[in-house]
C-alpha positions as a Markdown table, in Angstrom:
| # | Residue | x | y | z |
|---|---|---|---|---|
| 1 | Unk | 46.7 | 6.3 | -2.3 |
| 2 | Unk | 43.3 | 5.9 | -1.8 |
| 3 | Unk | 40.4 | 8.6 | -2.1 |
| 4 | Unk | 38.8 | 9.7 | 1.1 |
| 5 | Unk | 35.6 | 11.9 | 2.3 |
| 6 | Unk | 38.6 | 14.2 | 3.6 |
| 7 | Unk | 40.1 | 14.5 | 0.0 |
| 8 | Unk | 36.2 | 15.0 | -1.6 |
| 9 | Unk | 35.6 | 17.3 | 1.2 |
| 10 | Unk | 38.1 | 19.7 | 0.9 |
| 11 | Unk | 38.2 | 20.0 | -2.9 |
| 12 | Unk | 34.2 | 20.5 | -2.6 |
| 13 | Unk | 34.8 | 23.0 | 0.1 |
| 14 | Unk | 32.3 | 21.5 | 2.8 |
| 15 | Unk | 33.0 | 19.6 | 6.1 |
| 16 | Unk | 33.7 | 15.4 | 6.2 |
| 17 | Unk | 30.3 | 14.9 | 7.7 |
| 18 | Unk | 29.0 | 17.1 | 4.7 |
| 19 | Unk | 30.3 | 14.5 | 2.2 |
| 20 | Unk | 28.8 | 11.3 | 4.7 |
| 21 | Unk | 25.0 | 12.8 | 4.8 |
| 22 | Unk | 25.4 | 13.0 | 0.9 |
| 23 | Unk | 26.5 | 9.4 | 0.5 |
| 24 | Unk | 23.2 | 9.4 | 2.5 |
| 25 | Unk | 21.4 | 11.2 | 0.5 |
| 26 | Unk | 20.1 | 12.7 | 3.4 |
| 27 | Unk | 17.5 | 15.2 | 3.4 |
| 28 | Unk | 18.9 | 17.9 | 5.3 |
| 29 | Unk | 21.9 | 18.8 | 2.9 |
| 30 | Unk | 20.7 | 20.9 | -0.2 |
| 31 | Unk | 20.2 | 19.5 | -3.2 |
| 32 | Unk | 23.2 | 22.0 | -4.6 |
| 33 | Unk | 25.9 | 21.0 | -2.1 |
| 34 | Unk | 24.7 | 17.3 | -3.1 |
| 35 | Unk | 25.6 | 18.4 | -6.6 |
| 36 | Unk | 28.9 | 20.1 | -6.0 |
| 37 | Unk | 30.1 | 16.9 | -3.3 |
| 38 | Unk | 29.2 | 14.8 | -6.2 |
| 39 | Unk | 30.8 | 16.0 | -8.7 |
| 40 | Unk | 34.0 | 15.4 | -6.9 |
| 41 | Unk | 33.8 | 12.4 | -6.2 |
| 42 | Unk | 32.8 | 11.2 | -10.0 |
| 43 | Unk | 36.4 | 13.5 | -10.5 |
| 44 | Unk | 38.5 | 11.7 | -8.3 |
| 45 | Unk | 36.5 | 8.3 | -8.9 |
| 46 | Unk | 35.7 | 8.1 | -4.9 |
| 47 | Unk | 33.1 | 4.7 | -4.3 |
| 48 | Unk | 31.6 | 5.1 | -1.2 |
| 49 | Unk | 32.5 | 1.4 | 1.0 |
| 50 | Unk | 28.5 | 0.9 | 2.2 |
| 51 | Unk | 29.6 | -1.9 | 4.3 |
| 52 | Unk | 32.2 | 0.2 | 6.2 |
| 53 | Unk | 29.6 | 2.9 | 6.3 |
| 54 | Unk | 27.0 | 0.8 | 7.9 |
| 55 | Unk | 29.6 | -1.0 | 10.6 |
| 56 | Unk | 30.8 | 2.8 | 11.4 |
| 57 | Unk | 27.0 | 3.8 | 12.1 |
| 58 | Unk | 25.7 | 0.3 | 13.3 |
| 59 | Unk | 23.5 | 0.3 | 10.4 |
| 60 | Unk | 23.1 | -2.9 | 8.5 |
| 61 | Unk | 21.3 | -1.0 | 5.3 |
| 62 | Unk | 18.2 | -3.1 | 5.3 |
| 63 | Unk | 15.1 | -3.0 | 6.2 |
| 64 | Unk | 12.2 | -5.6 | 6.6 |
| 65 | Unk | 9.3 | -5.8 | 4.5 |
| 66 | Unk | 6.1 | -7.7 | 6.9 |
| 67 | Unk | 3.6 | -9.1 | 5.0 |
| 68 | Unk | 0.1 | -10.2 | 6.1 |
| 69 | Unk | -0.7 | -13.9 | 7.2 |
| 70 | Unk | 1.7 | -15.9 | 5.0 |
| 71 | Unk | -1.3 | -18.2 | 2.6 |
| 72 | Unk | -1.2 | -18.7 | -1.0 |
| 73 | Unk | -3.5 | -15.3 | -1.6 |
| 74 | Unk | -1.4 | -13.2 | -0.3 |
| 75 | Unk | 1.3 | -14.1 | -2.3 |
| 76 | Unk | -1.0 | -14.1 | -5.9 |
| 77 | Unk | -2.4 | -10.8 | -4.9 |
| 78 | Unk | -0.5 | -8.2 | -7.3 |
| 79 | Unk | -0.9 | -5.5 | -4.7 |
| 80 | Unk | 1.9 | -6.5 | -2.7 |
| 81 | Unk | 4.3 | -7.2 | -5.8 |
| 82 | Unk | 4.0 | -3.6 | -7.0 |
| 83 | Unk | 4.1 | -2.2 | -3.9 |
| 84 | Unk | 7.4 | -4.3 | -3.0 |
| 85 | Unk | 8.5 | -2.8 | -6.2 |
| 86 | Unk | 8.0 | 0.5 | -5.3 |
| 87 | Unk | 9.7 | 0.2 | -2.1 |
| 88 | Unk | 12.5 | -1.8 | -3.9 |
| 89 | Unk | 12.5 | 1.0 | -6.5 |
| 90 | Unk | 13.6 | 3.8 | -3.5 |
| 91 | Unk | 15.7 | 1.1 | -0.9 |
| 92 | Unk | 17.8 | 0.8 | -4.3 |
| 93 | Unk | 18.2 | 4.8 | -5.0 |
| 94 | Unk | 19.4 | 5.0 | -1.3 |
| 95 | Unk | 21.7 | 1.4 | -1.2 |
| 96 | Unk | 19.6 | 0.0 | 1.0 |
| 97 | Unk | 18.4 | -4.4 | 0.5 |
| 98 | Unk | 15.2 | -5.8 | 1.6 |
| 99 | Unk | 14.4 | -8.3 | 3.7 |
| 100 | Unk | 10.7 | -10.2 | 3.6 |
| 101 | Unk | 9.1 | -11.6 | 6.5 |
| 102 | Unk | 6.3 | -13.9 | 6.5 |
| 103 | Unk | 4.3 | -16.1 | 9.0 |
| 104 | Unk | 1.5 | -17.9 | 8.9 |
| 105 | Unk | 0.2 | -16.2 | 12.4 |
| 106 | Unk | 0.4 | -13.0 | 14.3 |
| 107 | Unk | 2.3 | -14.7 | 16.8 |
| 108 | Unk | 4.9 | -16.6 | 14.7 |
| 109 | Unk | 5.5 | -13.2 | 13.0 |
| 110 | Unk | 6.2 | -11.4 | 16.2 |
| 111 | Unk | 9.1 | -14.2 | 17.1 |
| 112 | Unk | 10.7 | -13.5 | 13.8 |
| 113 | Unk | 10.3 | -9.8 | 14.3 |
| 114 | Unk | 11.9 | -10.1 | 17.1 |
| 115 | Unk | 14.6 | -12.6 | 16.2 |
| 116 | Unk | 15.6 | -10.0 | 13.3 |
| 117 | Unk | 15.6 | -6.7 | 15.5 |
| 118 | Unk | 17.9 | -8.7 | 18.1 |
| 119 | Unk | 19.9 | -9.9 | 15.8 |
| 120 | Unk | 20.3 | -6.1 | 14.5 |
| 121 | Unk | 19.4 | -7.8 | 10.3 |
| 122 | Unk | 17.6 | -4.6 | 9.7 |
| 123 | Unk | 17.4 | -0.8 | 10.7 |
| 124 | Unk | 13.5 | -0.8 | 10.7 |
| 125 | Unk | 10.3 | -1.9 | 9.0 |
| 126 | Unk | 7.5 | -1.5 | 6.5 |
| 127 | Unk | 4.1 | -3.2 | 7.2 |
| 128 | Unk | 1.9 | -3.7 | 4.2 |
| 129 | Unk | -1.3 | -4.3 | 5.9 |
| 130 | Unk | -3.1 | -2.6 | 8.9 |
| 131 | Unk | -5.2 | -4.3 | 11.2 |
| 132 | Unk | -6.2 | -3.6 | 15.0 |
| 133 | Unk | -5.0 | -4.9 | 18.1 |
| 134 | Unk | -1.7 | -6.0 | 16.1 |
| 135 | Unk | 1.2 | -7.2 | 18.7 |
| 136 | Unk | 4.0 | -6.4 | 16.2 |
| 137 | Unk | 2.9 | -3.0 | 15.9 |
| 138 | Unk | 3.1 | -3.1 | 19.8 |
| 139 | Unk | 6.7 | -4.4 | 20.0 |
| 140 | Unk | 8.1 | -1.9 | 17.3 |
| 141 | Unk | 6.3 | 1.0 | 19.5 |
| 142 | Unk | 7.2 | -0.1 | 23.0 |
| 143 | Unk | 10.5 | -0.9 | 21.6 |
| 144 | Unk | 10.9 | 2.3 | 19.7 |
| 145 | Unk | 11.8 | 0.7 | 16.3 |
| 146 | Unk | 11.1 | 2.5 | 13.1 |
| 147 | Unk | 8.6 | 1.3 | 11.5 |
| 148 | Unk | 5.6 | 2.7 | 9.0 |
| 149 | Unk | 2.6 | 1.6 | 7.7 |
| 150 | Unk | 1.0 | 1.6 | 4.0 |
| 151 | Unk | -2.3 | 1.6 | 5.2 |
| 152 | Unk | -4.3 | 3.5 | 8.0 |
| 153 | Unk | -2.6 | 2.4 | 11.4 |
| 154 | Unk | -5.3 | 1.4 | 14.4 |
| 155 | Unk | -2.7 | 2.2 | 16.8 |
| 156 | Unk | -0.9 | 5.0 | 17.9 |
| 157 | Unk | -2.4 | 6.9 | 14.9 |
| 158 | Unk | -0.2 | 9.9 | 15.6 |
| 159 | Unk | 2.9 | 8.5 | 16.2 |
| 160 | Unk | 2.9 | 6.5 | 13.3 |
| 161 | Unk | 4.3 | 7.2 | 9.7 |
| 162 | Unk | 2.0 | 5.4 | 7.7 |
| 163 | Unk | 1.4 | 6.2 | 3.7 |
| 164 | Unk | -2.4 | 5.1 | 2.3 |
| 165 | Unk | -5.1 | 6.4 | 0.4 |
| 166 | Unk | -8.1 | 8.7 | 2.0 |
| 167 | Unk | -10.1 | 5.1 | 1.2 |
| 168 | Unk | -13.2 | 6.4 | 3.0 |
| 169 | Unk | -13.4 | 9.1 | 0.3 |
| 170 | Unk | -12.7 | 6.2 | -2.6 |
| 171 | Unk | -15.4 | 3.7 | -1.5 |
| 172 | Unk | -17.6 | 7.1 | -1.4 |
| 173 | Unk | -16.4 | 8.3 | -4.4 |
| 174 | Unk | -17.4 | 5.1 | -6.2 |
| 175 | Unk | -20.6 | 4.5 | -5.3 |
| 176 | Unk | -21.3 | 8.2 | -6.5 |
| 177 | Unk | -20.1 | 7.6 | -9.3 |
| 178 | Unk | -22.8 | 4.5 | -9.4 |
| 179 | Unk | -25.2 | 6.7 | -8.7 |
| 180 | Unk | -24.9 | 9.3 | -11.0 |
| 181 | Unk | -24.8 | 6.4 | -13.8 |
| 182 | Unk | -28.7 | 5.7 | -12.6 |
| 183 | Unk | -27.9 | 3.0 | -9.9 |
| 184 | Unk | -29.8 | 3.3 | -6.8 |
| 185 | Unk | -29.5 | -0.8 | -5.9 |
| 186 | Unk | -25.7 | -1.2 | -5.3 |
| 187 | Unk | -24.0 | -3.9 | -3.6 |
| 188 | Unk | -20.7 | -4.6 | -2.3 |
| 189 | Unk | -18.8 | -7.9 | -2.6 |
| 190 | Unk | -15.5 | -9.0 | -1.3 |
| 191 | Unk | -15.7 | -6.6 | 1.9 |
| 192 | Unk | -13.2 | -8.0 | 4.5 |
| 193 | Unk | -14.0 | -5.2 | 7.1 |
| 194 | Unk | -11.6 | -7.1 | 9.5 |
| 195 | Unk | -8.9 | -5.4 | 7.8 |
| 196 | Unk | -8.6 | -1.7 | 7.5 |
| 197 | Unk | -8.8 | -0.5 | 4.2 |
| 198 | Unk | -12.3 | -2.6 | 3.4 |
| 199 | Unk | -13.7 | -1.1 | 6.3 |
| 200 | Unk | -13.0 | 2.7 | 5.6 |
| 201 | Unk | -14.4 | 2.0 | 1.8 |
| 202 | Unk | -17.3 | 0.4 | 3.1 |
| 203 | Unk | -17.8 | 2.8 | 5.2 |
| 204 | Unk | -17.6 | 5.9 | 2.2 |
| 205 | Unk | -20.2 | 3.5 | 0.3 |
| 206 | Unk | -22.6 | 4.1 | 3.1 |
| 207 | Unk | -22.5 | 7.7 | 2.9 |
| 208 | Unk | -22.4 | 8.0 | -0.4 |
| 209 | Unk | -25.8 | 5.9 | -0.2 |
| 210 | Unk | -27.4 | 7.7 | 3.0 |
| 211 | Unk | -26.1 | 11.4 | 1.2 |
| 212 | Unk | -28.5 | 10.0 | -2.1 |
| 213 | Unk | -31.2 | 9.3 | 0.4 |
| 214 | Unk | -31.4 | 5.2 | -1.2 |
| 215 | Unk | -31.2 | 2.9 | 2.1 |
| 216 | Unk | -28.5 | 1.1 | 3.4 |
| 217 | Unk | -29.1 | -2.6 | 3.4 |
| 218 | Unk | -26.5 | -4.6 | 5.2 |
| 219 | Unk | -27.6 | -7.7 | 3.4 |
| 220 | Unk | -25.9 | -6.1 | 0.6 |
| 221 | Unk | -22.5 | -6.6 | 1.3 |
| 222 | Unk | -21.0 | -9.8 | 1.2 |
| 223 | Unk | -17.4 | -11.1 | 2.5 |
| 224 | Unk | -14.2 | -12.1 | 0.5 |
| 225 | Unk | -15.6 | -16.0 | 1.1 |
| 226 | Unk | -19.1 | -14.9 | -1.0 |
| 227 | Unk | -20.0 | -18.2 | -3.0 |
| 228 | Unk | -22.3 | -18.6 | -6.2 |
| 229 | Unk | -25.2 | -19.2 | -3.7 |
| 230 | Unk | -24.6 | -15.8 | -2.1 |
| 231 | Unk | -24.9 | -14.1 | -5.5 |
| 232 | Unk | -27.7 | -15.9 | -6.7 |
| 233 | Unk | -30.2 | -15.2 | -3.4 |
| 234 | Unk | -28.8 | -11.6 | -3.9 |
| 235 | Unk | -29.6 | -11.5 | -7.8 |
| 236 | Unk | -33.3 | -13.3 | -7.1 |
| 237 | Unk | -34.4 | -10.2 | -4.3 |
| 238 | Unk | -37.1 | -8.9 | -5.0 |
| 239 | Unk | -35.0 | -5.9 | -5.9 |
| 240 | Unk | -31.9 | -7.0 | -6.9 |
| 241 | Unk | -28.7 | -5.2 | -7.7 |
| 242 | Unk | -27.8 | -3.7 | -10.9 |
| 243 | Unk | -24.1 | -2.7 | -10.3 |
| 244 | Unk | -21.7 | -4.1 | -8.0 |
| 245 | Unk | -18.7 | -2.8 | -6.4 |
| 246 | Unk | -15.9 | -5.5 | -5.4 |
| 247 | Unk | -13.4 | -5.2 | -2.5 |
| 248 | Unk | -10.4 | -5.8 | -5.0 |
| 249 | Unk | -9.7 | -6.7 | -8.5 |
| 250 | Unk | -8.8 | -10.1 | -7.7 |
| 251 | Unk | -12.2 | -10.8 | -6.6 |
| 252 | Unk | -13.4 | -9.5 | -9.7 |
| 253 | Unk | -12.7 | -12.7 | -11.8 |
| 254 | Unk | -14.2 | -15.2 | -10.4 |
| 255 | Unk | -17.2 | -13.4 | -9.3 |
| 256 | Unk | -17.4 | -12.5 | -13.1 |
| 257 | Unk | -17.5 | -16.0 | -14.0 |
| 258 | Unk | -20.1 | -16.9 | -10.9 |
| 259 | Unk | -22.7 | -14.4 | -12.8 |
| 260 | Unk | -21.6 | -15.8 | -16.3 |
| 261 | Unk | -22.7 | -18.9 | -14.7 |
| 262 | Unk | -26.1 | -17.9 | -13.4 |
| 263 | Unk | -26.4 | -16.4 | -16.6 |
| 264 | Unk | -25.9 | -12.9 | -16.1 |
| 265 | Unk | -24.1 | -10.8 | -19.2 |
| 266 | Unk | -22.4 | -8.2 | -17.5 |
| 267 | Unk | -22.4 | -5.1 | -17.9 |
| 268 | Unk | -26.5 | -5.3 | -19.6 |
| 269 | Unk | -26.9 | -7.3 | -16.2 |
| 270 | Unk | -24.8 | -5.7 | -13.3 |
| 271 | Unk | -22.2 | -3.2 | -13.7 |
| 272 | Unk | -18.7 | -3.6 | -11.9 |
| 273 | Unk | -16.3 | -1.1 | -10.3 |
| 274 | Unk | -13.6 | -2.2 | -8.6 |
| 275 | Unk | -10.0 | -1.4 | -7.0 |
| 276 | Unk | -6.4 | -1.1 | -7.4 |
| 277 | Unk | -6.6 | -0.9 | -11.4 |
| 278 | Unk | -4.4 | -3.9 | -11.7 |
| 279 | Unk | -3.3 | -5.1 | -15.3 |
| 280 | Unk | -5.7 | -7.8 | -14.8 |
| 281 | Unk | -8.2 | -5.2 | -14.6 |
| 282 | Unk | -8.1 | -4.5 | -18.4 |
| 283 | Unk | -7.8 | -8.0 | -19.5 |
| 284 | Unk | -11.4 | -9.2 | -18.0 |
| 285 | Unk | -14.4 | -9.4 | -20.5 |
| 286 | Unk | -15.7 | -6.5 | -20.2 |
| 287 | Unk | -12.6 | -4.8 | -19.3 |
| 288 | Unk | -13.1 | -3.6 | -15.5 |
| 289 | Unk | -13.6 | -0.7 | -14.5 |
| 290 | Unk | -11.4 | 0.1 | -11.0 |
| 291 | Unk | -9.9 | 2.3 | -8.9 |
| 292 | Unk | -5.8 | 3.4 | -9.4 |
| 293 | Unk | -4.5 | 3.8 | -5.9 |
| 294 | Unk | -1.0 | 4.1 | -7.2 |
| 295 | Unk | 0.4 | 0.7 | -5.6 |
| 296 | Unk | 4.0 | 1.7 | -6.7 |
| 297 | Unk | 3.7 | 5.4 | -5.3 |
| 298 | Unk | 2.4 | 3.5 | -1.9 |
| 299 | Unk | 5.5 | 1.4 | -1.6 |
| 300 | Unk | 8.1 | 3.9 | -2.8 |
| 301 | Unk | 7.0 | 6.9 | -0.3 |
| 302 | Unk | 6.9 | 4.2 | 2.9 |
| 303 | Unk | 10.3 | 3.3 | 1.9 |
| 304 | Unk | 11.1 | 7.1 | 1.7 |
| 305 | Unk | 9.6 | 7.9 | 4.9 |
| 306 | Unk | 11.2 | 4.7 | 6.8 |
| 307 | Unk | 14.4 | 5.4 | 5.3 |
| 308 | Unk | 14.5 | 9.2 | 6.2 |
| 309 | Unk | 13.5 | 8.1 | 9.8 |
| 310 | Unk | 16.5 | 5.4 | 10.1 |
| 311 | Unk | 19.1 | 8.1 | 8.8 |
| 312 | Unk | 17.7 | 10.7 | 11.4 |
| 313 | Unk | 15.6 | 9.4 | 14.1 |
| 314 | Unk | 13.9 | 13.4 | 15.1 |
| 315 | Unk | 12.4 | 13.0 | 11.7 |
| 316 | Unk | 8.7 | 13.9 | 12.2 |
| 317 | Unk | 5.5 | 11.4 | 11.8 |
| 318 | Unk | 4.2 | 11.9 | 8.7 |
| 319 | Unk | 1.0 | 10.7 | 7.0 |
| 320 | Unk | 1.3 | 10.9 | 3.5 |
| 321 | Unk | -2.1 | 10.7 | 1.3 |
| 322 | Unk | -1.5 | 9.0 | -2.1 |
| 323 | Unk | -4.1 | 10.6 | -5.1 |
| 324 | Unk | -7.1 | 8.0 | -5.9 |
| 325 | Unk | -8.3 | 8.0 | -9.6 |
| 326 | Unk | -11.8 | 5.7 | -11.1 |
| 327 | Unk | -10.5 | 4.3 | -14.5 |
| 328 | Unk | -14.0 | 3.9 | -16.4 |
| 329 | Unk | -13.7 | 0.8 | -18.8 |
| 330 | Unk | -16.4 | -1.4 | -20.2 |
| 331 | Unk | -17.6 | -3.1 | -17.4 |
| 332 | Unk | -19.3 | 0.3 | -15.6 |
| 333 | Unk | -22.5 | 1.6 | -17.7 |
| 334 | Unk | -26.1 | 4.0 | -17.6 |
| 335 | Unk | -28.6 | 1.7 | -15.8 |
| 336 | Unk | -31.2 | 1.3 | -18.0 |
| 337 | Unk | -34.0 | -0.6 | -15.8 |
């Protein structure tokens, strides 16, 4: 005869829906009855049936993963691998798949959104951008779907789960950083303001510039789309920059071989910081120095926090603050002008 949750729960000494919530893993059952229920069931060799589990709660056990606009960028950008691996890394512990959407517009995505909800494919969702004015984050609210954000949210801040870095404080925290190398002309490159996270960092720059008492120049700070013309009019000002800090690392390498090409050897030149410390971060010439956001740590707590929210709906909003850290490499040094 087969093993049931009745059999594990009465040699554990607990009630059936004890022995459900810890094929759950939920968080409201101690981590010593989860201990005890489990070792029963490795005794009696009990495999929990997910698919029943799911049909029995209307749960499908998946949740959807919404990238930004779906171009090639997006997709060569190693932030969203890791942090797809960090979510995969927790969906995994708790038997949950994945499920990617993509569009190549905001309103293309919202159809599939809500051709997947409809369709009941997944329980709830993680966005891995944040933008304002976004319709999908209007349809998951008005629609009371579960949803959270890596990233700071532009709507219904208080409502929303979201997991990001304080990047206000990280954009600061780097241009002091400048500044206490001898750096008082410091410009920033690759600053898409349109989307959340650039803006806040950009933002911390400023301060960190207006709290030095050097002046903010608005001239200094160019878009993702900067060309080798932008760099050069900024490198022939009369006071030109002598560090740089760039919106990500993958902007990093081909504005490093723009300056090679005006013939600027970096760092006796310009000094770079950068972030998201990804591996192609130490591979540059000079090795860059960038700032770790913990990209995996991003994706695993949204996954967490989504996932806790699907398995008990009165779970409370949280906004979880991931640690920032500067790894100083080669291509940060003392200005010397």
């Amino acid at each position: 005869m087969a093993v049931t949750i009745k059999d594990i729960a009465k040699r554990a000494n607990v009630a059936t829906s004890t022995v459900s919530r810890v094929i759950q893993d939920s968080p409201k059952i101690s981590e010593a009855t989860k201990a005890r229920v489990r070792k029963e069931m490795k005794a009696l060799g009990y495999e929990p049936n997910f698919s029943a589990q799911s049909l029995a709660n209307k749960m499908t056990q998946s949740i959807g993963i919404i990238m930004p606009e779906a171009d090639v960028a997006v997709f060569q950008n190693p932030f969203f691998l890791e942090s797809i691996r960090g979510i995969s890394d927790l969906a995994n512990e708790k038997n949950f798949t994945m499920a990617i959407v993509t569009a190549r517009t905001d309103e293309e995505l919202l159809v599939r959104v809500k051709m997947m909800t409809r369709a009941n494919r997944v329980d709830g969702f993680i966005v891995l951008y944040s933008k304002p004015e976004d319709p999908v984050i209007d349809y998951f609210h008005n629609e009371k779907i579960p949803y959270t954000v890596i990233g700071k949210p532009q709507q219904y801040v208080s409502e929303t789960t979201h997991v990001d870095n304080d990047n206000f404080q990280a954009g600061k925290d780097v241009a002091q950083y400048l500044i206490q190398l001898g750096h008082d002309s410091i410009a920033y490159v690759g600053a898409d303001v349109s989307r959340t996270v650039h803006k806040e960092r950009v933002r911390g720059y400023q301060a960190a510039l207006e709290e030095a008492n050097i002046s903010v120049d608005e001239t200094f700070i160019l878009d993702p789309n900067f060309s080798i013309t932008d760099l050069e009019s900024l490198f022939h000002r009369s006071i030109p920059p002598t560090a740089l800090i760039v919106g990500d690392d993958m902007h990093a390498l081909p504005l490093q071989t723009m300056l090679s090409q005006l013939g600027f050897s970096l760092p006796e030149a310009c000094s770079l910081v950068s972030f998201n410390n990804l591996s192609l971060a130490e591979m540059l010439n000079p090795p860059l120095t960038s700032v770790d956001i913990d990209i995996f740590k991003l994706g695993y707590q949204a996954a967490k926090s989504l996932i806790e929210k699907i398995l008990d709906p009165k779970e409370m909003t949280k906004h979880i603050i991931v640690p920032h850290r500067i790894v100083e490499r080669a291509s940060s040094i003392r200005n010397s002008r």
